[in-house]
C-alpha positions as CSV (number, residue, x, y, z in Angstrom):
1,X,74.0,-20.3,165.8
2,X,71.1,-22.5,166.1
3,X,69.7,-24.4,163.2
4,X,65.8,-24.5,163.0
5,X,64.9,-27.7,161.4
6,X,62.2,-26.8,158.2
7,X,59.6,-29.2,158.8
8,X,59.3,-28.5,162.7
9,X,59.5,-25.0,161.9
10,X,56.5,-25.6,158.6
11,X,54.7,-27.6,160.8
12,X,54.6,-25.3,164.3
13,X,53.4,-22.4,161.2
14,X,50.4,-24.5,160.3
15,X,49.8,-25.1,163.6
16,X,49.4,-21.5,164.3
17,X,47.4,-21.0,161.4
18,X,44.9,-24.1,162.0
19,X,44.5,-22.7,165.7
20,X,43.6,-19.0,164.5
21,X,41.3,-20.3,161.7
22,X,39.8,-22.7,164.9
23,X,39.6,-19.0,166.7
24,X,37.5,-17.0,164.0
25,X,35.2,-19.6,163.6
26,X,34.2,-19.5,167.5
27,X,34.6,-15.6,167.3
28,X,32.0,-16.0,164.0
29,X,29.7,-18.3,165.9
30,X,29.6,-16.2,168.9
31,X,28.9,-12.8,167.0
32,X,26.7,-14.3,164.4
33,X,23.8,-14.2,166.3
34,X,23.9,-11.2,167.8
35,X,24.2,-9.3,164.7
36,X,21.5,-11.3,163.4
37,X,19.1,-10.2,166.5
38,X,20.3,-6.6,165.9
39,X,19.5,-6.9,162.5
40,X,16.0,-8.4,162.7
41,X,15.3,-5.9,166.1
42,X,16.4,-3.0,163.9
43,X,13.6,-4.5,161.3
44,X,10.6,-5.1,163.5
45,X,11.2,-1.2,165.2
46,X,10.8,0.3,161.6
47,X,8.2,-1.9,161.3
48,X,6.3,-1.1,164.6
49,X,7.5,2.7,163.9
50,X,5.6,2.4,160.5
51,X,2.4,0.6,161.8
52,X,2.4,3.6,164.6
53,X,2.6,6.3,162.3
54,X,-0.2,5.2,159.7
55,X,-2.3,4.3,162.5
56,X,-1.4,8.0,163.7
57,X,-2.4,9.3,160.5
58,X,-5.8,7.3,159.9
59,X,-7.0,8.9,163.0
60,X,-6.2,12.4,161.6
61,X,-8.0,11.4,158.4
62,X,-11.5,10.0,160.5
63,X,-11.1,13.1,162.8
64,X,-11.3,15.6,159.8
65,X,-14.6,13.6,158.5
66,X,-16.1,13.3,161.3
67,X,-15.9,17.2,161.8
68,X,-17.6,17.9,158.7
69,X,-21.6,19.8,158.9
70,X,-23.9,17.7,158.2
71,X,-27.7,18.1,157.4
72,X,-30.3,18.7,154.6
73,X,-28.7,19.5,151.5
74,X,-25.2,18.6,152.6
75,X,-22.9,16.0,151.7
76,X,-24.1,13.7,154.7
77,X,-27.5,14.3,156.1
78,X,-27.2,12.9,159.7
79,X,-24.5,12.8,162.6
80,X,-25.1,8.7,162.1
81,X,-23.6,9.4,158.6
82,X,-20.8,11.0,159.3
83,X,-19.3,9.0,161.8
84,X,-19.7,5.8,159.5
85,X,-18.1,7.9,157.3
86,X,-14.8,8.6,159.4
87,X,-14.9,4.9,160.7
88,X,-14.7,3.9,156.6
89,X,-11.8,6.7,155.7
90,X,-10.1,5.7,159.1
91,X,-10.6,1.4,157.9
92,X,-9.9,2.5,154.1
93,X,-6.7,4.3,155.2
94,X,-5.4,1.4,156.8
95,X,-6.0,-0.8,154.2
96,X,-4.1,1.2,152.1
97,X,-1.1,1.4,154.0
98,X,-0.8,-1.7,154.7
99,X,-2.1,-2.5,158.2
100,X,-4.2,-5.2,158.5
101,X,-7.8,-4.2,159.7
102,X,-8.5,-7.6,161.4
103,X,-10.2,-8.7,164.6
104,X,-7.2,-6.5,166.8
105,X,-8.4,-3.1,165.2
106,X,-11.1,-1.4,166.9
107,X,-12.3,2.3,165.8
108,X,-14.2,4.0,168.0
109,X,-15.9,7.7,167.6
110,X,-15.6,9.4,170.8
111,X,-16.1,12.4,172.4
112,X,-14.6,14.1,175.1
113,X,-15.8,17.1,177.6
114,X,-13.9,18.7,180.5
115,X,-14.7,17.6,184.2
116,X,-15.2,19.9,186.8
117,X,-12.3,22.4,186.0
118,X,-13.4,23.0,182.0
119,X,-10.1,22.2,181.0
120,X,-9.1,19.8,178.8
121,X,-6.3,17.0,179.1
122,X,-6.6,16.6,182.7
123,X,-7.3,13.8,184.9
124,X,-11.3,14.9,185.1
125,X,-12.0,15.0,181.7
126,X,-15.0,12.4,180.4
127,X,-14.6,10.7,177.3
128,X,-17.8,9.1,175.9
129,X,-17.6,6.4,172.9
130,X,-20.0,6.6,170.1
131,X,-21.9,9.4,171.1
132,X,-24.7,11.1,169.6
133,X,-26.1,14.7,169.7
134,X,-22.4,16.1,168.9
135,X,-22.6,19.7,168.5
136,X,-20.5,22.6,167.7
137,X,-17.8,23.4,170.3
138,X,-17.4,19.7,171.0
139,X,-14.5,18.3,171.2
140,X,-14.8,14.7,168.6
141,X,-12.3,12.4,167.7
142,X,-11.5,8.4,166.6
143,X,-9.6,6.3,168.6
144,X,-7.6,3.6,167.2
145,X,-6.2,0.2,168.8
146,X,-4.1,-1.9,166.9
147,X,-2.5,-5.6,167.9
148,X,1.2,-5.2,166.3
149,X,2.1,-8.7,166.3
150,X,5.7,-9.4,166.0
151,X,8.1,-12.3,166.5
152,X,10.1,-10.3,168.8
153,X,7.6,-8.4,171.5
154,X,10.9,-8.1,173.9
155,X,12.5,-5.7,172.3
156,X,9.6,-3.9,171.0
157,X,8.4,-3.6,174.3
158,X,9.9,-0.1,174.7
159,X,6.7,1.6,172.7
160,X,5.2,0.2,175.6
161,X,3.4,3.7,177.7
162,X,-0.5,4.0,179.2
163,X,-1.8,3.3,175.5
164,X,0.3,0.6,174.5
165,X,0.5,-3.0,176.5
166,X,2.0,-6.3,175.8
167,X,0.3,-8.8,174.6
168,X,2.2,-11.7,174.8
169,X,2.6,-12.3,171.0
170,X,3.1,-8.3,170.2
171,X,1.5,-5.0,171.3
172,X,-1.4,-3.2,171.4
173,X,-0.7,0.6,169.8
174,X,-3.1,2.6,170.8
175,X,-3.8,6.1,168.9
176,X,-7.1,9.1,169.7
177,X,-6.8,12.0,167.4
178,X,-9.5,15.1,168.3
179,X,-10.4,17.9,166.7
180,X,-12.9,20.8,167.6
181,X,-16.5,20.6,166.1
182,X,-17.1,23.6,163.8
């Protein structure tokens, strides 16, 4: 029968133990900041997802007023009016929730017709900004575009589609909401 000698045996223990405590703090540093990144992407998507969503919804709100009759004896007494008004319930509504309505937010009335084949939503179709002489049957909405700037426009890059383009600091969400003149 062998004898094992404590100390060599106490020693090649801590050994083991200093090596494996050396091995989770590599593991630690390695995975540290890639749970950090997902963490922080996982922020700036709700964020992005947020910022989309109010922007979606402040259209809505300028789309309803800018539907809304107008004339002598009404609340608003000219086309003019109104579409101030939806530009100010579109700018209040942003405010309000939280998006900054800065230099990167544009709001623009605009109305669209059908091309050549009177349907709408096709490549054809003519959409005019700011237009006047709006009458009923038209089809008037607000369009909204938005510089999201974020500190990591990589990953947020997959909201990216024909409305939305990268910047280079973040992107710009792009949002039209129409509704039918009554």
């Amino acid at each position: 029968m062998r004898r094992y000698d404590r100390k060599a045996v106490k020693n090649r223990n801590l050994r083991r133990r200093i090596v494996q405590r050396g091995q989770s703090m590599v593991e630690f540093a390695v995975l540290l900041p890639i749970f950090f990144a997902l963490v922080f992407s996982i922020i700036e998507i709700g964020r992005a997802w947020a910022v989309k969503q109010a922007l979606t919804i402040a259209a809505r709100e300028g789309a309803r007023v800018l539907v809304l009759p107008y004339g002598a004896g009404l609340i608003y007494n000219s086309e003019d009016v109104v579409q101030q008004a939806a530009v100010t319930r579109v700018n209040s509504y942003l405010n309000s929730s939280g998006v900054p309505t800065g230099a990167g937010t544009q709001v623009t009335v605009v109305r669209i017709t059908p091309g050549n084949d009177a349907t709408y939503n096709t490549g054809d179709d003519v959409l005019e900004q700011n237009y006047s002489n709006g009458k009923r049957g038209d089809r008037v909405g607000i369009q909204i575009t938005h510089n999201f700037d974020t500190a990591l426009p990589l990953v947020l890059n997959m909201f990216n589609n024909t409305n939305n383009q990268y910047t280079g600091t973040g992107i710009a969400m792009g949002v039209t909401c129409y509704m039918d003149h009554e």
